[in-house]
C-alpha positions in Angstrom: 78.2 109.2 103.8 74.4 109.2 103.8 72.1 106.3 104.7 68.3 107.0 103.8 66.1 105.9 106.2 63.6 102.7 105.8 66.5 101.1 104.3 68.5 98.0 104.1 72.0 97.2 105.4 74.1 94.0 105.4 77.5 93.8 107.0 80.1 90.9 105.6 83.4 89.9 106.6 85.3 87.6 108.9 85.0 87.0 112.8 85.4 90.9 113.8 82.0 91.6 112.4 80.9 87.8 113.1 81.6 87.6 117.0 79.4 85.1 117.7 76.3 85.9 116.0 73.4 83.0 115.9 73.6 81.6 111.8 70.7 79.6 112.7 69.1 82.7 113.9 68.9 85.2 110.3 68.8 88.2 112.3 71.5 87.6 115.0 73.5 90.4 115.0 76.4 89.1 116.8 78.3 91.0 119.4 80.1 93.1 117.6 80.4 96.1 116.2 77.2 95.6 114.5 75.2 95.7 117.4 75.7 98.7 118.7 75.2 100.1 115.2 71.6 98.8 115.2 70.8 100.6 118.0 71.2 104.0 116.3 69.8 102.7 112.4 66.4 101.1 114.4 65.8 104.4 115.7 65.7 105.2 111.6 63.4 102.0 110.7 66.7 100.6 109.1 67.1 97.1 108.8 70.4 95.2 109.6 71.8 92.0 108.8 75.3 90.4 110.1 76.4 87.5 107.2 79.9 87.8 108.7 81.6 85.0 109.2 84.8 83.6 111.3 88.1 82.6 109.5 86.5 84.2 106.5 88.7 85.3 103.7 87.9 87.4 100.8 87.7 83.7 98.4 85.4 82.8 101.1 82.7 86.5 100.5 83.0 85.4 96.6 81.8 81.7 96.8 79.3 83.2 99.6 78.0 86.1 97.1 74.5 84.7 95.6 73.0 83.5 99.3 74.5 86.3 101.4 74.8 89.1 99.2 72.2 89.0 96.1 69.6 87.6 97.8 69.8 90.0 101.0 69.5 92.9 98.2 71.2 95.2 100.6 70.3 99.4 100.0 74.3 99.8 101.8 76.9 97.1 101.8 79.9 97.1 104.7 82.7 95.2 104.0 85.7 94.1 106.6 87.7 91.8 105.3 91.3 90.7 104.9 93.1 90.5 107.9 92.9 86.7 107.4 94.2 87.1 104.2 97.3 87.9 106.2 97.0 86.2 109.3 95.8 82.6 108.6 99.0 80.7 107.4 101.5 83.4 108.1 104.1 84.1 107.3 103.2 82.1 104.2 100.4 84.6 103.6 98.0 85.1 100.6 100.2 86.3 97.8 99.3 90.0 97.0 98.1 89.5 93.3 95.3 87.1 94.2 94.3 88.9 97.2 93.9 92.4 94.1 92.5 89.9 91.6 89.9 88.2 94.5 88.9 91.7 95.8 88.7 93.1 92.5 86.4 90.0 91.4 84.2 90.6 94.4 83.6 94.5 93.9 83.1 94.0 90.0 80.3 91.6 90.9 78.6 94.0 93.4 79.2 96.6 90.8 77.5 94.5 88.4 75.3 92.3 90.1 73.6 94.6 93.0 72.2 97.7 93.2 74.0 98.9 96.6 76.1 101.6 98.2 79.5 99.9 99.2 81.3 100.9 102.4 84.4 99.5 103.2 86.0 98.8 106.6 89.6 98.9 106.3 91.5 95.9 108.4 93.3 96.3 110.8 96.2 95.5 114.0 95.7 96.7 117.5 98.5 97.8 119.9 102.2 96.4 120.3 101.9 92.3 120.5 104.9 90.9 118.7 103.9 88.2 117.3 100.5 90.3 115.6 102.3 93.4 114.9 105.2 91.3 113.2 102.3 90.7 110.2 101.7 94.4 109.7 104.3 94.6 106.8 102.3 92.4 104.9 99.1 93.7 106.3 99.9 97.0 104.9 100.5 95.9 101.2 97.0 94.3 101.2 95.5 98.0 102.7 97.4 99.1 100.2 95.8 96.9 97.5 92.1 98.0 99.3 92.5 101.6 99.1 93.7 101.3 95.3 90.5 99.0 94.8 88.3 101.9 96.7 89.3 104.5 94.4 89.1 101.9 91.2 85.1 101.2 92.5 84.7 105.1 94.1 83.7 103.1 97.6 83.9 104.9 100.4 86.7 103.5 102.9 86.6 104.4 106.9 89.8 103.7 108.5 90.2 102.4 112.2 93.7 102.1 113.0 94.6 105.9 114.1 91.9 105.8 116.0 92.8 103.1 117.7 96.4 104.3 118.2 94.8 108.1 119.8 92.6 106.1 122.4 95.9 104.0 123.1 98.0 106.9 124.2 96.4 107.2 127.2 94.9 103.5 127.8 96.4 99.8 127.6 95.4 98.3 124.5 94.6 95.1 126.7 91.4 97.6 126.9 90.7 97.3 123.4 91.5 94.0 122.0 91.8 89.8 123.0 95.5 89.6 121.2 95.3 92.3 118.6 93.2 90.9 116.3 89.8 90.9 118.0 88.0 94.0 119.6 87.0 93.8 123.0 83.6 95.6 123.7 85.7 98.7 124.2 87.2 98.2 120.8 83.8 97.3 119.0 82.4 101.0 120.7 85.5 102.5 119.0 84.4 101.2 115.7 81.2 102.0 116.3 81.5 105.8 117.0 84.2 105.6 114.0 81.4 104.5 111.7 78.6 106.5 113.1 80.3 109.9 112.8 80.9 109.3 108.7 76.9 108.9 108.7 74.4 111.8 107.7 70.7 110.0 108.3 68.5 111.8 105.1 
């Protein structure tokens, strides 16, 4: 994946990429993630912006799309969203053909509507905590549903969960994550150097 210098990138999603950013502030970055991104794409005069927000789900990004993603006029788009789409409500979860047909909505308006390189961050679980890991069933046939979208829209899609998984063999995941859900720092530097080495700065 290559990110051209002097450019533009918004991140969007739920509270992972949220994590207490400022929204009165427009260039909060939160604590997540994000954060440590910046610290490599400034040293490339890139611009970041964090329009994450908490409890987000993927009907929430579409009735966001003209203020936090037109109007931003990203150069790259990152996208993490959909573990609410599972978790919020379960097990009465969002049913699988409106989680396709509100994804699906959402890319075909980038597609259309933008002029942006789309990168997206596939959700995930972390560690062993029954009552998260007993949603992965259903988490998996909405991955499922994202990876089919990716090759519909030919996004690129990085993956966290393996990663996650290695770096657990040898730590606890209380290292990683608040309750499986939500990185802890060490979590958000996994991401981060998950992200970073998919990126060739041109």
């Amino acid at each position: 994946m290559k990110i051209k210098k002097n450019s533009v990138v918004l991140f969007q999603g739920d509270s992972v990429t949220d994590c207490y950013r400022d929204r009165s502030d427009p260039n909060s970055l939160g604590n997540s993630y994000v954060k440590i991104l910046n610290e490599e794409f400034k040293k490339h005069n890139i611009t970041v912006y964090n329009r994450a927000i908490g409890g987000n789900k993927v009907n929430d990004l579409l009735d966001r799309f003209d203020k936090d993603f037109k109007e931003i006029n990203p150069d790259y788009l990152f996208i993490l969203i959909g573990v609410n789409d599972t978790w919020h409500n379960y097990p009465n979860s969002k049913n699988n053909d409106e989680f396709y047909q509100e994804y699906d909505l959402l890319l075909s308006k980038i597609k259309n509507e933008m002029n942006c390189d789309v990168i997206i961050l596939e959700p995930f679980i972390i560690g062993s905590i029954e009552e998260i890991t007993c949603m992965r069933t259903d988490l998996i046939k909405k991955i499922e549903i994202i990876r089919k979208l990716c090759k519909k829209y030919h996004h690129q899609l990085i993956t966290f969960e393996n990663s996650f998984a290695e770096a657990m063999v040898n730590d606890d995941e209380e290292l990683y994550s608040i309750e499986g859900i939500h990185p802890k720092e060490l979590g958000y530097s996994l991401m981060a150097n998950v992200i970073l080495s998919k990126i060739e700065f041109i």
